[in-house]
N, CA, C and O atoms as a printed pandas DataFrame, in Angstrom:
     atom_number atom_name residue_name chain_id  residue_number  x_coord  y_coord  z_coord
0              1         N          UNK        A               1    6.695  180.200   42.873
1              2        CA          UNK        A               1    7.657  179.611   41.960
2              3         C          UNK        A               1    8.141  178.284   42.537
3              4         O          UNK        A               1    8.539  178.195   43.699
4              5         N          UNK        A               2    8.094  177.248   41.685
5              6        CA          UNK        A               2    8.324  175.697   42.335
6              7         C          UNK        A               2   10.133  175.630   42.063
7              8         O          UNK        A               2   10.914  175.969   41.174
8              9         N          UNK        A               3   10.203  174.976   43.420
9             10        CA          UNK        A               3   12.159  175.079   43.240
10            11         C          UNK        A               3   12.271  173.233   42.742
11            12         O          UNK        A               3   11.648  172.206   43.010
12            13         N          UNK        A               4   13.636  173.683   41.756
13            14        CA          UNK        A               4   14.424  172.456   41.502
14            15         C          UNK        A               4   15.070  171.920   42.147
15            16         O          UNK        A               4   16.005  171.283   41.661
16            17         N          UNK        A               5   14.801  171.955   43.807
17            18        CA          UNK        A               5   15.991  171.081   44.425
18            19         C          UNK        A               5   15.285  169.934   44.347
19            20         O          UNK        A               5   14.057  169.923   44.270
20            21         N          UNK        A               6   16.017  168.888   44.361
21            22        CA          UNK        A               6   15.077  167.547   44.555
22            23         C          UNK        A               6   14.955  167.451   46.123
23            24         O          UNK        A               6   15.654  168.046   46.943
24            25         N          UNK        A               7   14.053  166.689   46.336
25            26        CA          UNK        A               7   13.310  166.829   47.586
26            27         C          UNK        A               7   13.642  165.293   48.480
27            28         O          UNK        A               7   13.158  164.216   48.132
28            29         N          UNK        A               8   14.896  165.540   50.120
29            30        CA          UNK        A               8   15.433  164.432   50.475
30            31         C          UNK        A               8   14.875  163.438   50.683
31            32         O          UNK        A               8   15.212  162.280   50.437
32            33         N          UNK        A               9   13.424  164.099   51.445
33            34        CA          UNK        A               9   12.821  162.563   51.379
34            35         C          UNK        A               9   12.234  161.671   50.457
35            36         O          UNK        A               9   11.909  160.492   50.604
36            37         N          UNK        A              10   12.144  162.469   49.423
37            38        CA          UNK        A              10   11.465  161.440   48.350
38            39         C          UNK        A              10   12.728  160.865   47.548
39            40         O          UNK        A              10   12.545  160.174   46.547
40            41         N          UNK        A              11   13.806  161.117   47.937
41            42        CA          UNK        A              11   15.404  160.800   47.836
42            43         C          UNK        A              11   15.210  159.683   48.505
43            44         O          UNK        A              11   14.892  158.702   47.832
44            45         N          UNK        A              12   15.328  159.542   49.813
45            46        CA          UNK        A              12   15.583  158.876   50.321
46            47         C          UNK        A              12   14.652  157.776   50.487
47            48         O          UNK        A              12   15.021  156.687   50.928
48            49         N          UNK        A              13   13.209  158.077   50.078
49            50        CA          UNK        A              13   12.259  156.356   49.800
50            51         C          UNK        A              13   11.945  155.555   48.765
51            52         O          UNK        A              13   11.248  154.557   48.577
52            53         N          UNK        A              14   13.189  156.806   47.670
53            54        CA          UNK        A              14   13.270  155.644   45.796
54            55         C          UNK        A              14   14.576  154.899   46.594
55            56         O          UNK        A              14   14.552  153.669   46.581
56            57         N          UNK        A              15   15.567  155.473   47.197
57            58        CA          UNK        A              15   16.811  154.984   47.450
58            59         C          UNK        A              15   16.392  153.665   48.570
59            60         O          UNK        A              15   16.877  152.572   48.276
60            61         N          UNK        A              16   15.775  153.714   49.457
61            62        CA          UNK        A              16   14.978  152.663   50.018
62            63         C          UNK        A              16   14.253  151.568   49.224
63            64         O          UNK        A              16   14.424  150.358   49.375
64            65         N          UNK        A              17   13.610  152.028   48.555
65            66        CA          UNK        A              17   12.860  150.836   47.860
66            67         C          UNK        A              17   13.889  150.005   46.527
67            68         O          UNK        A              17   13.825  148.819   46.203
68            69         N          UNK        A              18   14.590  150.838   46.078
69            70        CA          UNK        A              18   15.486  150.403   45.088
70            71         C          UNK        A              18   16.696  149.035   46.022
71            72         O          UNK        A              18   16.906  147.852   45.754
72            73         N          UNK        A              19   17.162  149.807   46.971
73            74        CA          UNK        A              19   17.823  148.809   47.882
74            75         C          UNK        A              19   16.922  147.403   48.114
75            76         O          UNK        A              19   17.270  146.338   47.603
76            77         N          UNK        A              20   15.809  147.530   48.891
77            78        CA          UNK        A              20   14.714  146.532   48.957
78            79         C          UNK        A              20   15.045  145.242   47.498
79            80         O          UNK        A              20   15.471  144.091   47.585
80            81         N          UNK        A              21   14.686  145.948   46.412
81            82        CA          UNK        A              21   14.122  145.548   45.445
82            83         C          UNK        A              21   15.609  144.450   44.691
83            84         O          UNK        A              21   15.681  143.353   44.136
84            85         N          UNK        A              22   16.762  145.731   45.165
85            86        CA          UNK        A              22   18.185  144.763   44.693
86            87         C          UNK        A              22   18.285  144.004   45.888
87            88         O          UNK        A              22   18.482  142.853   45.497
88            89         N          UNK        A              23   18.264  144.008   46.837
89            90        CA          UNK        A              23   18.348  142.974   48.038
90            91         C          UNK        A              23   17.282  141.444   47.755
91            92         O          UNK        A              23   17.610  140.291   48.038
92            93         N          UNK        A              24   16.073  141.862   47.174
93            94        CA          UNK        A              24   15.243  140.561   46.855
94            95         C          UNK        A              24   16.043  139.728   45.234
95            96         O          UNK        A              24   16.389  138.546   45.240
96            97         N          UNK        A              25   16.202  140.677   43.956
97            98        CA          UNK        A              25   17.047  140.340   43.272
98            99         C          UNK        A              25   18.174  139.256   43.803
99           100         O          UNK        A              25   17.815  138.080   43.868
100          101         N          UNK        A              26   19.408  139.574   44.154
101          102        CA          UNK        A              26   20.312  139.256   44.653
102          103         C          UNK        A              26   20.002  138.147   45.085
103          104         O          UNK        A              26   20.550  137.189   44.540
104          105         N          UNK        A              27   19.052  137.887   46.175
105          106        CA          UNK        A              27   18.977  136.864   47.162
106          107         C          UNK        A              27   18.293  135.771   46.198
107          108         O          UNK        A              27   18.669  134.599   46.157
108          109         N          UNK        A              28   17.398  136.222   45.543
109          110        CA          UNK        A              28   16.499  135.091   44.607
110          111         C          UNK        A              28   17.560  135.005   43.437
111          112         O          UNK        A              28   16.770  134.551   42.609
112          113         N          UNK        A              29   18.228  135.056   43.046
113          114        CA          UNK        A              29   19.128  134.804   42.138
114          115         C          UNK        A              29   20.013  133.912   42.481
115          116         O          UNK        A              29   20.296  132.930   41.794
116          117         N          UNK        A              30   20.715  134.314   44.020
117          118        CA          UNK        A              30   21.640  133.345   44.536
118          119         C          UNK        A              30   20.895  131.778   44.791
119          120         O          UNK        A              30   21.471  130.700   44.639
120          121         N          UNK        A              31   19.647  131.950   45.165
121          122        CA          UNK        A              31   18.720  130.690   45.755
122          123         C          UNK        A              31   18.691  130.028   44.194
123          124         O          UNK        A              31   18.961  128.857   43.930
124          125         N          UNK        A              32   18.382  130.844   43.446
125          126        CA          UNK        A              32   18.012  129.896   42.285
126          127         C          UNK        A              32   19.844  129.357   41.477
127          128         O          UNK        A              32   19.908  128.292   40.864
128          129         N          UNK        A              33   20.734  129.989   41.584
129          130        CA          UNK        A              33   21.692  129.338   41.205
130          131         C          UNK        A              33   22.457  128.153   42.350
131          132         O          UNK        A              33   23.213  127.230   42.047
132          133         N          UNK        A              34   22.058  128.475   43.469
133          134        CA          UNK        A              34   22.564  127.674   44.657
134          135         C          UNK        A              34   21.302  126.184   44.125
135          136         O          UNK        A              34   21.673  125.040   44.390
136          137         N          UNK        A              35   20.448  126.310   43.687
137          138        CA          UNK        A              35   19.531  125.037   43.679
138          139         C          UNK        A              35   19.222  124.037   44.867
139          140         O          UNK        A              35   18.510  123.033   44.874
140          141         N          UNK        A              36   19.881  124.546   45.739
141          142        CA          UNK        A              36   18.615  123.745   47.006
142          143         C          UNK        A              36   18.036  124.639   47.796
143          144         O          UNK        A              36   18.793  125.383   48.420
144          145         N          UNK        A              37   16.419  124.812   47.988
145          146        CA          UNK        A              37   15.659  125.061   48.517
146          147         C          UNK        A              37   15.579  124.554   50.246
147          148         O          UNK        A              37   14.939  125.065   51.165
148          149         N          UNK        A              38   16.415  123.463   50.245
149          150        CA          UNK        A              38   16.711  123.237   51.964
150          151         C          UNK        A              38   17.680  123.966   52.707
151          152         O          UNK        A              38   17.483  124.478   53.809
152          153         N          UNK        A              39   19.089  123.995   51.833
153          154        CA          UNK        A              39   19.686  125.330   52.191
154          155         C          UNK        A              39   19.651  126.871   51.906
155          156         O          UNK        A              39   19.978  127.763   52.689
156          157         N          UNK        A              40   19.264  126.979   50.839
157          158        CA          UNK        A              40   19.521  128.379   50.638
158          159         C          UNK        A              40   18.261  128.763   49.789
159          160         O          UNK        A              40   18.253  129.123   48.612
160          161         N          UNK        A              41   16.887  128.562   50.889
161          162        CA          UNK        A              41   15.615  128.818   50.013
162          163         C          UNK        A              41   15.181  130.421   49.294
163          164         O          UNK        A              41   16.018  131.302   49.487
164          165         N          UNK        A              42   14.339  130.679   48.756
165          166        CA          UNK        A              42   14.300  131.837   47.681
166          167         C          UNK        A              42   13.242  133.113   49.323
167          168         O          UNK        A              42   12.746  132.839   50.416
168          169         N          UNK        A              43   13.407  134.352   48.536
169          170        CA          UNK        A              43   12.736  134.510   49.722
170          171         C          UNK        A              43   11.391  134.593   49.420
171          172         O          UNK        A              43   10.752  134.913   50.422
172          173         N          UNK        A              44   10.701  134.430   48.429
173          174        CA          UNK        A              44    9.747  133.793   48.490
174          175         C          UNK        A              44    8.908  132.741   49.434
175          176         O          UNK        A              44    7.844  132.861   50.041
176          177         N          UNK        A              45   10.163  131.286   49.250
177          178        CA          UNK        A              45    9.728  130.217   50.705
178          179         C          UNK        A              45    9.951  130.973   51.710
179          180         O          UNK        A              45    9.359  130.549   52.703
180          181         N          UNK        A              46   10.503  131.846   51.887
181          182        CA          UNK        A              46   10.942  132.412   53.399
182          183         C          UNK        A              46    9.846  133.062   53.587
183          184         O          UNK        A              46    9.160  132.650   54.523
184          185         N          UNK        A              47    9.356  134.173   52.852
185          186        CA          UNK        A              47    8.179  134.630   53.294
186          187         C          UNK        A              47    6.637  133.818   52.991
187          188         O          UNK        A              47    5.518  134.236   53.287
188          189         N          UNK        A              48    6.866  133.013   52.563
189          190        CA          UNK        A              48    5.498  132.093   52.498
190          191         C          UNK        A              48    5.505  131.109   54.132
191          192         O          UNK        A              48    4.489  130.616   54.620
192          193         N          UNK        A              49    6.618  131.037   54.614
193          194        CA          UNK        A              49    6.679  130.145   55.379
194          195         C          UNK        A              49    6.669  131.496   56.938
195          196         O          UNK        A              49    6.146  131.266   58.029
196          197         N          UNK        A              50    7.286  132.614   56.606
197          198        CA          UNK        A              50    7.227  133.941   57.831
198          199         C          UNK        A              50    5.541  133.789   58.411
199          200         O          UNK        A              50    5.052  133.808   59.540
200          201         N          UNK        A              51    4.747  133.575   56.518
201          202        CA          UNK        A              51    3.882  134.434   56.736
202          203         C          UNK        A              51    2.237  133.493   57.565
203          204         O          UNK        A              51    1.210  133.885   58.119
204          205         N          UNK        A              52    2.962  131.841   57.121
205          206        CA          UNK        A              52    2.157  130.954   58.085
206          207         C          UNK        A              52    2.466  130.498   59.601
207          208         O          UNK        A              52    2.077  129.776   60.519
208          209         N          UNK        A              53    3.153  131.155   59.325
209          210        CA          UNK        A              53    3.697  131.208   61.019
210          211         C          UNK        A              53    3.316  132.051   61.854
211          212         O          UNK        A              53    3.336  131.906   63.076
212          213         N          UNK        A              54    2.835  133.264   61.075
213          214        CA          UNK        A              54    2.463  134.421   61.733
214          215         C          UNK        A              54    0.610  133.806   61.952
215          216         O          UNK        A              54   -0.222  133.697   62.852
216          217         N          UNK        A              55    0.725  133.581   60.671
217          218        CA          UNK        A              55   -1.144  133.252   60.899
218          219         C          UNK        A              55   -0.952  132.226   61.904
219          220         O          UNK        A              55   -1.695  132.278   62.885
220          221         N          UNK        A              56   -0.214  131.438   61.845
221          222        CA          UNK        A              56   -0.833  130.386   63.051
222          223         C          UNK        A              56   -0.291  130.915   64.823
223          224         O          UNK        A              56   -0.303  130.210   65.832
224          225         N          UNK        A              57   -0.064  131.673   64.755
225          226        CA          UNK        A              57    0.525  132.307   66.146
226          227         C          UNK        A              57    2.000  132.157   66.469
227          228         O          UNK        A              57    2.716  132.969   67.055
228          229         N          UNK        A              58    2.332  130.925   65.960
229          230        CA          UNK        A              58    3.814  130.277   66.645
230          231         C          UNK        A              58    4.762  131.299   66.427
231          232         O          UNK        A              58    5.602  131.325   67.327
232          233         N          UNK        A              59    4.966  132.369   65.321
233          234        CA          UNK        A              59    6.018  133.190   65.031
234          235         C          UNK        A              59    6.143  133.897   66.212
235          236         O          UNK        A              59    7.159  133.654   66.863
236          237         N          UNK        A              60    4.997  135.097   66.864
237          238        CA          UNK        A              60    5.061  135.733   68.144
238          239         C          UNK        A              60    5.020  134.495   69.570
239          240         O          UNK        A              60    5.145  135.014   70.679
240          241         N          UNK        A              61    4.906  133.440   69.545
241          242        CA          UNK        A              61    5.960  132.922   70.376
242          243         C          UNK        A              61    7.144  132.292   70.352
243          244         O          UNK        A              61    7.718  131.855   71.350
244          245         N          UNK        A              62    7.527  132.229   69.258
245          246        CA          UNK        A              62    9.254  132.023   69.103
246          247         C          UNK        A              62    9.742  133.285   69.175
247          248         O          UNK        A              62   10.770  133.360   69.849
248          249         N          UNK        A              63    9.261  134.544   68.599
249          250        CA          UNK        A              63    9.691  135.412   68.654
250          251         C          UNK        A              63    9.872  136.322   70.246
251          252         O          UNK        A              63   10.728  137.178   70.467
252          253         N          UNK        A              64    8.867  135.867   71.153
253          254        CA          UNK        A              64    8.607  136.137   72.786
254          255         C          UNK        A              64   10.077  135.501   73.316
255          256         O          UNK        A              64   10.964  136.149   73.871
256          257         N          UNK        A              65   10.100  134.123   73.011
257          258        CA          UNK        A              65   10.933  133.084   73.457
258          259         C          UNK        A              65   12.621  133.753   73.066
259          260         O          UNK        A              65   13.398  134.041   73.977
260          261         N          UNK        A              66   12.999  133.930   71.537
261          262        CA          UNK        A              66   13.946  134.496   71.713
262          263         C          UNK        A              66   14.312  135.810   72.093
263          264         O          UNK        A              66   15.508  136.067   72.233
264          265         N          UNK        A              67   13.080  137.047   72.361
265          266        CA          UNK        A              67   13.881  138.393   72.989
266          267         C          UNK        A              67   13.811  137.489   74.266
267          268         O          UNK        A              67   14.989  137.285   74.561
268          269         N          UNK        A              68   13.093  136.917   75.069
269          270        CA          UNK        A              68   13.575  136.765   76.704
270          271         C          UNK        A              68   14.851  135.732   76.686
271          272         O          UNK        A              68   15.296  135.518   77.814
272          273         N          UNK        A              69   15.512  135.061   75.632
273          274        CA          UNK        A              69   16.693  134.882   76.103
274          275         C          UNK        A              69   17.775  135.992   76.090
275          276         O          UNK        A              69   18.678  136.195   76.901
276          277         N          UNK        A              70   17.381  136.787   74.733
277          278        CA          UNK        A              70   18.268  138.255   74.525
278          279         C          UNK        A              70   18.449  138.944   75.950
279          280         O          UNK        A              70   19.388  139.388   76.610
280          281         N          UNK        A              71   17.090  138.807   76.085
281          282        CA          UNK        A              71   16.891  139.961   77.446
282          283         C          UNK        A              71   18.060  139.184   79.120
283          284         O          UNK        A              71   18.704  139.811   79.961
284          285         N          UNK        A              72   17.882  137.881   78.975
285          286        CA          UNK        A              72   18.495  137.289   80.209
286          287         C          UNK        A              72   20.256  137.237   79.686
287          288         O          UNK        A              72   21.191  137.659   80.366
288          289         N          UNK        A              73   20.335  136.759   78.653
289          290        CA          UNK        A              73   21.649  137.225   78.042
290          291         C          UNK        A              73   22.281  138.702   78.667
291          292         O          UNK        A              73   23.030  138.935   79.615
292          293         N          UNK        A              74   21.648  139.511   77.729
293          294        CA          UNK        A              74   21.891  141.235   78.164
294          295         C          UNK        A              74   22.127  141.316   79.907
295          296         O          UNK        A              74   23.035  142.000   80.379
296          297         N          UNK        A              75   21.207  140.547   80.741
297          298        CA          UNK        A              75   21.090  141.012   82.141
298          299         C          UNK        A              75   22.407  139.904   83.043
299          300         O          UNK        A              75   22.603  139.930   84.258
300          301         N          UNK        A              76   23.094  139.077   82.105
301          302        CA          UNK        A              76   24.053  138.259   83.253
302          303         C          UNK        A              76   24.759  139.245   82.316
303          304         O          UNK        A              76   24.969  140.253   82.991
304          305         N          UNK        A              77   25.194  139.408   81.149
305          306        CA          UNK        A              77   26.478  140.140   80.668
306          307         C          UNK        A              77   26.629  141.806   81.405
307          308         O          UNK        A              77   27.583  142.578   81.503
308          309         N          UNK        A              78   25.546  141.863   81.730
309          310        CA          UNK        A              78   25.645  143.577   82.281
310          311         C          UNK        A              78   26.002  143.306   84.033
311          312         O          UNK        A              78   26.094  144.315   84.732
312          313         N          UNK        A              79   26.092  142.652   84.343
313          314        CA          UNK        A              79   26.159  142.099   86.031
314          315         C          UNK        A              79   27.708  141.889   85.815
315          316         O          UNK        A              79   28.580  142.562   86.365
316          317         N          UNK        A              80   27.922  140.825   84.908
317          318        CA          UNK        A              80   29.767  140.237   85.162
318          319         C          UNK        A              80   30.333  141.660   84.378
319          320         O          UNK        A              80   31.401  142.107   84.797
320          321         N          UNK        A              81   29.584  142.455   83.144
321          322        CA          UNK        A              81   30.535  143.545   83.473
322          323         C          UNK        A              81   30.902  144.750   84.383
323          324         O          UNK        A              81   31.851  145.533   84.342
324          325         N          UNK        A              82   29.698  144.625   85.329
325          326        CA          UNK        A              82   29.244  146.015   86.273
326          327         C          UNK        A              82   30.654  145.943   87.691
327          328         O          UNK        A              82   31.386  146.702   88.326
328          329         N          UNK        A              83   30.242  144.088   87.514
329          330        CA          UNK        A              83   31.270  143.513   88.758
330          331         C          UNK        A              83   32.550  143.465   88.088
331          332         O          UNK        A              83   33.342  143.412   89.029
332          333         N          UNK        A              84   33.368  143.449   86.776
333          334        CA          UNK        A              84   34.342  143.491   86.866
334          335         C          UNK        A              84   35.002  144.924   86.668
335          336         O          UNK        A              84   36.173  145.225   86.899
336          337         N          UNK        A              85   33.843  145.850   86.120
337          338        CA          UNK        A              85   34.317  147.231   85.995
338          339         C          UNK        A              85   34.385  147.530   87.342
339          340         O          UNK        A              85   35.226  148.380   87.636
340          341         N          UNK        A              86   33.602  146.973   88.409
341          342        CA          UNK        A              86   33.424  147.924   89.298
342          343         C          UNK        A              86   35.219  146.891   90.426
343          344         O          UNK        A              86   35.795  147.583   91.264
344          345         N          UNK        A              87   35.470  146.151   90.307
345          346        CA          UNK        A              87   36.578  145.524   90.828
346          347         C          UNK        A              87   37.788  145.962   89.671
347          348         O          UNK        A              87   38.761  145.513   90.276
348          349         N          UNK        A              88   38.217  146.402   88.713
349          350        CA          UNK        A              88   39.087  146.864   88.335
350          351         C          UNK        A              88   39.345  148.277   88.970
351          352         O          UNK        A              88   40.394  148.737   89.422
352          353         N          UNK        A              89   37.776  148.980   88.852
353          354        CA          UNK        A              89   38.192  150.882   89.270
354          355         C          UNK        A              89   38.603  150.990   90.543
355          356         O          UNK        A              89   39.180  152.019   90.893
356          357         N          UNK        A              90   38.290  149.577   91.764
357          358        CA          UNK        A              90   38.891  149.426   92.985
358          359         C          UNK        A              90   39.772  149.135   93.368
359          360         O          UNK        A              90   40.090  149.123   94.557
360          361         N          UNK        A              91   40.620  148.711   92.126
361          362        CA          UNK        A              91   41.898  147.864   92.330
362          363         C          UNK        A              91   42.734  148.562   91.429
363          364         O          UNK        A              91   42.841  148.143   90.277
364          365         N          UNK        A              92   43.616  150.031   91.971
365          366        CA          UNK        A              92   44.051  150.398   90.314
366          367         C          UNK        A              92   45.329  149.016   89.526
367          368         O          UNK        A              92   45.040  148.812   88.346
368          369         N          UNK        A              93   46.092  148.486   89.834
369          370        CA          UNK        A              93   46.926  147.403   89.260
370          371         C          UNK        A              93   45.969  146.265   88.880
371          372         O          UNK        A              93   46.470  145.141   88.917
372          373         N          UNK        A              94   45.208  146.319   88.667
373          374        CA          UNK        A              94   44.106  144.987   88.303
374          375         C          UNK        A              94   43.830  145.386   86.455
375          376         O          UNK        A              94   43.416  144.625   85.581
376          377         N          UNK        A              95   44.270  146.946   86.334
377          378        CA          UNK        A              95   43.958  147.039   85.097
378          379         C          UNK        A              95   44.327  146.321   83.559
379          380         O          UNK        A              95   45.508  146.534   83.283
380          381         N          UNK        A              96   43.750  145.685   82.712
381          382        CA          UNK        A              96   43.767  145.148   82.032
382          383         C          UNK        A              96   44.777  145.581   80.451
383          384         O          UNK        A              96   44.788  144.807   79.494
């Protein structure tokens, strides 16, 4: 006997794609009432322009280029906080 519950995951990948689909709406609507394509291009140009970037390589090295600043970012912010957590828990009146 087939049950009437509706079934979450197929819940949850109309509810996915519907989001998708109003998220491209939205954005191409705003581009086309905003009328400049230099600021606020459709995502269309965005993905025509993702997608020659990818073919020509340059995307995976801008994309290399910005996680290793993320990554050197992440590694001084985790140092000045390690050193000031670790100089506050040594100092109890130092607390903030």
């Amino acid at each position: 006997m087939a049950s009437n519950r509706p079934n979450p995951t197929t819940n949850r990948a109309v509810a996915t794609i519907v989001s998708l689909v109003l998220l491209l709406g939205v954005w191409a609507g705003a581009a086309a009432l905003a009328g400049d394509e230099v600021l606020f291009p459709s995502p269309w140009r965005v993905g025509g322009i993702a997608w020659a970037e990818a073919a020509s390589g340059a995307l995976a090295r801008h994309l290399l280029a910005t996680l290793g600043r993320v990554a050197a970012a992440f590694i001084v912010a985790m140092a000045i906080g390690c050193a000031l957590g670790l100089w506050m828990g040594r100092r109890p009146g130092v607390n903030l």
